[in-house]
SELUM-860225 format. One record per residue (C-alpha): x, y, z. Coordinates in Angstrom, 2 decimals. Example, Ala and Ser with C-alpha at 12.3 -4.5 7.8 and 13.67 -1.06 7.14 Angstrom:
2
u; v; w
12.30; -4.50; 7.80
13.67; -1.06; 7.14
This chain:
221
u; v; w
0.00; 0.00; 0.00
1.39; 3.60; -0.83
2.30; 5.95; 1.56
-1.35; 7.39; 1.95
-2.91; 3.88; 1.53
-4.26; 5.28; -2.11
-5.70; 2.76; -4.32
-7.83; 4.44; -6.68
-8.07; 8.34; -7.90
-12.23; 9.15; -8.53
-12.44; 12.19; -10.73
-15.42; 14.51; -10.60
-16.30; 15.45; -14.05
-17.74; 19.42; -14.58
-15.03; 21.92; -14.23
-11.91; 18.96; -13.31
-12.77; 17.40; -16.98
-14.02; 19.37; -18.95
-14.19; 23.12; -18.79
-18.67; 23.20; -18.67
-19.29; 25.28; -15.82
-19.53; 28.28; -18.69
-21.53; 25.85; -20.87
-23.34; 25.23; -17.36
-23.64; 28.91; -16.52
-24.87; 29.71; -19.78
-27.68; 27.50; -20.27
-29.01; 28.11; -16.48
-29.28; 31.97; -17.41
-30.83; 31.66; -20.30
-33.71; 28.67; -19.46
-34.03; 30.79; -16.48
-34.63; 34.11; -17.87
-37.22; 32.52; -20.07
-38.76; 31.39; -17.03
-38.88; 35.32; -15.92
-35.95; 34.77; -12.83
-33.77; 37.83; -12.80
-30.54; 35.82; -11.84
-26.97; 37.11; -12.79
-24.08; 34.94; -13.86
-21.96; 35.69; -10.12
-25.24; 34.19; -9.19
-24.96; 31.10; -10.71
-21.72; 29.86; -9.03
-24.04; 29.54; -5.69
-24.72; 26.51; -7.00
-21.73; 24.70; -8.74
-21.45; 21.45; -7.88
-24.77; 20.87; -6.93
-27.24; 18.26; -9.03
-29.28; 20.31; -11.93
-32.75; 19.33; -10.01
-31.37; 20.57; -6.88
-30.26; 23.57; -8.63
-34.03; 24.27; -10.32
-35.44; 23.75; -6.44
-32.91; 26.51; -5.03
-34.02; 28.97; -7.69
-37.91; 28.29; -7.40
-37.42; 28.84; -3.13
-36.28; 32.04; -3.67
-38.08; 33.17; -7.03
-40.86; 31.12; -7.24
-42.89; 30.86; -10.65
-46.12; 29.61; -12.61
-46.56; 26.25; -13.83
-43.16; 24.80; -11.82
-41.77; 21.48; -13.50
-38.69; 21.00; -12.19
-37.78; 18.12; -14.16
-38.87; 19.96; -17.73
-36.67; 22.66; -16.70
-33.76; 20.74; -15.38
-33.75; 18.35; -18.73
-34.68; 21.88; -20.73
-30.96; 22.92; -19.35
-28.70; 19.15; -19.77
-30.08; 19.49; -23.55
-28.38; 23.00; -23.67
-25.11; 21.73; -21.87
-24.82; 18.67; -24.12
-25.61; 20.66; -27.59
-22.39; 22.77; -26.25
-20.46; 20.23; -24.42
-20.75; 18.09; -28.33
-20.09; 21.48; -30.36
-16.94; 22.67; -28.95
-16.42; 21.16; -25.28
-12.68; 21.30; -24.16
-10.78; 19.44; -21.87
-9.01; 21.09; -18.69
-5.56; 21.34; -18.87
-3.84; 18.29; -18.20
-6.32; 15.75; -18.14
-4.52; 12.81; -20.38
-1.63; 13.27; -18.52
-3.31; 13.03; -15.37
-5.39; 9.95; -16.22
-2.44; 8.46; -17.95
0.21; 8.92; -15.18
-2.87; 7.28; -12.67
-3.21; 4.11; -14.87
0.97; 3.90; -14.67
0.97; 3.94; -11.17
-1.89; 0.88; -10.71
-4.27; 3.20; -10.08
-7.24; 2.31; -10.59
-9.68; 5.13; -11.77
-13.33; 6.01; -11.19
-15.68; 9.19; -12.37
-18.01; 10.51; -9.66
-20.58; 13.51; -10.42
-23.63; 14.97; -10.15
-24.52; 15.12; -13.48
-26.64; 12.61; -15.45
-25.67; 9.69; -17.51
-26.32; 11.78; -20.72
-23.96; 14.29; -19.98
-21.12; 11.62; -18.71
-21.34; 9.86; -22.57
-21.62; 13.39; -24.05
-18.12; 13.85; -22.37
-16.57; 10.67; -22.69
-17.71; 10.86; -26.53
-16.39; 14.31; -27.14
-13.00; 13.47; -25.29
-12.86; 10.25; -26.17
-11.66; 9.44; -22.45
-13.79; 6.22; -21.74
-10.84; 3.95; -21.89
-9.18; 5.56; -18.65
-12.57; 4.74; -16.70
-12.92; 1.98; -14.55
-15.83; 2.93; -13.31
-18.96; 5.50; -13.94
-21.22; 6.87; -11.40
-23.89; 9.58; -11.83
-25.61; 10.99; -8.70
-28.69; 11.73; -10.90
-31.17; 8.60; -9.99
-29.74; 9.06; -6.34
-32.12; 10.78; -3.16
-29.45; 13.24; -3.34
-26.60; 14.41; -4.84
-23.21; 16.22; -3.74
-22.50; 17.21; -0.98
-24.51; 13.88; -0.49
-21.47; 11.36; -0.23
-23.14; 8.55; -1.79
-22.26; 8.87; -5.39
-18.81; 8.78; -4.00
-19.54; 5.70; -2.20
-21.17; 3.76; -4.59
-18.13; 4.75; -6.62
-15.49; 3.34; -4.32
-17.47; 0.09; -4.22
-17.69; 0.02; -7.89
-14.00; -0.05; -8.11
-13.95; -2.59; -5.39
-11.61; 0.06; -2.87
-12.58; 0.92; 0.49
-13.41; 4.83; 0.47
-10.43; 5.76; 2.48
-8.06; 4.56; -0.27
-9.72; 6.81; -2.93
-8.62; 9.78; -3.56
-11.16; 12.78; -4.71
-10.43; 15.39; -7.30
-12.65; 18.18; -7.24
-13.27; 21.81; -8.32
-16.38; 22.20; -5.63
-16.30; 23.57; -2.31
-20.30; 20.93; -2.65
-18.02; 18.12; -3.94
-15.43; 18.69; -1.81
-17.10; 18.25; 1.44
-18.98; 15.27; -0.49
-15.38; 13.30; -1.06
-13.98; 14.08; 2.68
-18.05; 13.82; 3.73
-17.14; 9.61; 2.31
-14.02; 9.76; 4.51
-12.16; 10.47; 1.13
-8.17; 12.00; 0.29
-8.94; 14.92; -1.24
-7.19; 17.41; -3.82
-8.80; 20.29; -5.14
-8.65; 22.61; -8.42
-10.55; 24.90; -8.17
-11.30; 27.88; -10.74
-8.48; 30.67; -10.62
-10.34; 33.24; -9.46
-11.84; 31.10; -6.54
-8.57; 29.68; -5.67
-7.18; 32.20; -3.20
-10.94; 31.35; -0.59
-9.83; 30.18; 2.33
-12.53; 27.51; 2.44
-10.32; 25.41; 0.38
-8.14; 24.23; 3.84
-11.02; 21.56; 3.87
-8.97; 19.54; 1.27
-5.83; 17.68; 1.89
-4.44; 19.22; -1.05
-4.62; 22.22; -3.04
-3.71; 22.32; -6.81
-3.37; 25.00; -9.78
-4.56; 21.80; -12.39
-4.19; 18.68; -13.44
-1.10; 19.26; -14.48
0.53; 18.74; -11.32
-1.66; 15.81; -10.36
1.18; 13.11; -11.77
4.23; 14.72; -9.58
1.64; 14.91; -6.44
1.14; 11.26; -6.57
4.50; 10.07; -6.90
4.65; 12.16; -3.25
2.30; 9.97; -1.98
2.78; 6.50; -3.58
């Protein structure tokens, strides 16, 4: 066993992946505004890393409206993601080297989000990263998602590794106490200009991207 007893590396997907929160961002504003809410875009980040329904719930508390369907509205805004995501999604920085240098070290390699099933084969299909995956799981059919731990869980025990020899990768201060909520290791990336918050002491480690993710390992193997 390495160092910090790590057998596995579970990525989350939005914003460690693939660069969507703008994608995200964008379609919540505009299926939104159609719906009459007067939301902003610094708005918007209230809710990163939380699942789309629970996202459409937190905007009809506080600005309620007519006819309120939340899953119409939440599917209304994955169609607009994946339309983008398929058109001219982009990888973060890093990411083949990061899943590559995981599979070299015996890692074995799991992804872990909040978003549904549809969105995790729009990815994998406009990466072409499905190879790297031993395992997929989407928090969507779940009673809840992040900061929920479960999809985490179930994650960990579809890659057959107890949840304190995974180690998290997240861009979320909601998926970040999700991974350490499932008694997780935990390195964060979070966007540059969120990455000077103090709230980001809650993971074991703090990164600038992927791109350092191969030399961090080696520390801890």
């Amino acid at each position: 066993m390495s160092k910090a007893g790590l057998s596995a590396v579970i990525f989350d997907m939005d914003g460690v992946l693939i660069d969507s929160e703008p994608n995200w961002q964008t379609a919540e504003l505009k299926v939104f505004g159609q719906l009459g809410l007067n939301i902003s875009l610094e708005d918007t980040l209230k809710t990163t890393g939380l699942r789309i329904d629970q996202v459409v719930e937190y905007w009809y508390q506080r600005q309620p409206w007519d006819h309120y369907d939340n899953r119409a509205t939440a599917n209304a805004i994955i169609d607009q993601v994946i339309a983008d995501i398929l058109a001219d999604g982009e990888a973060m920085t890093g990411v083949i080297d990061a899943l590559t240098a995981c599979k070299s070290l015996g890692l074995k390699v799991g992804l872990a989000t909040s978003s549904s099933t549809r969105l995790i084969d729009a990815v994998m299909q406009r990466l072409n990263l499905a190879e790297y995956f031993d395992a997929f799981c989407s928090a969507e059919a779940l009673t809840w998602g992040k900061p929920h731990p479960e999809v985490y869980l179930n994650c960990a025990n579809a890659l057959g590794v107890a949840p304190e020899r995974c180690l998290a990768i997240e861009d979320s201060f909601n998926g970040l106490i999700a991974a350490r909520a499932a008694n997780m290791h935990t390195v964060v990336i979070p966007a540059m200009h969120e990455a000077n918050q103090a709230k980001w002491a809650a993971a074991h480690q703090q990164l600038d991207s992927l791109e350092q993710l191969a030399d961090y390992l080696k520390q801890v193997l």
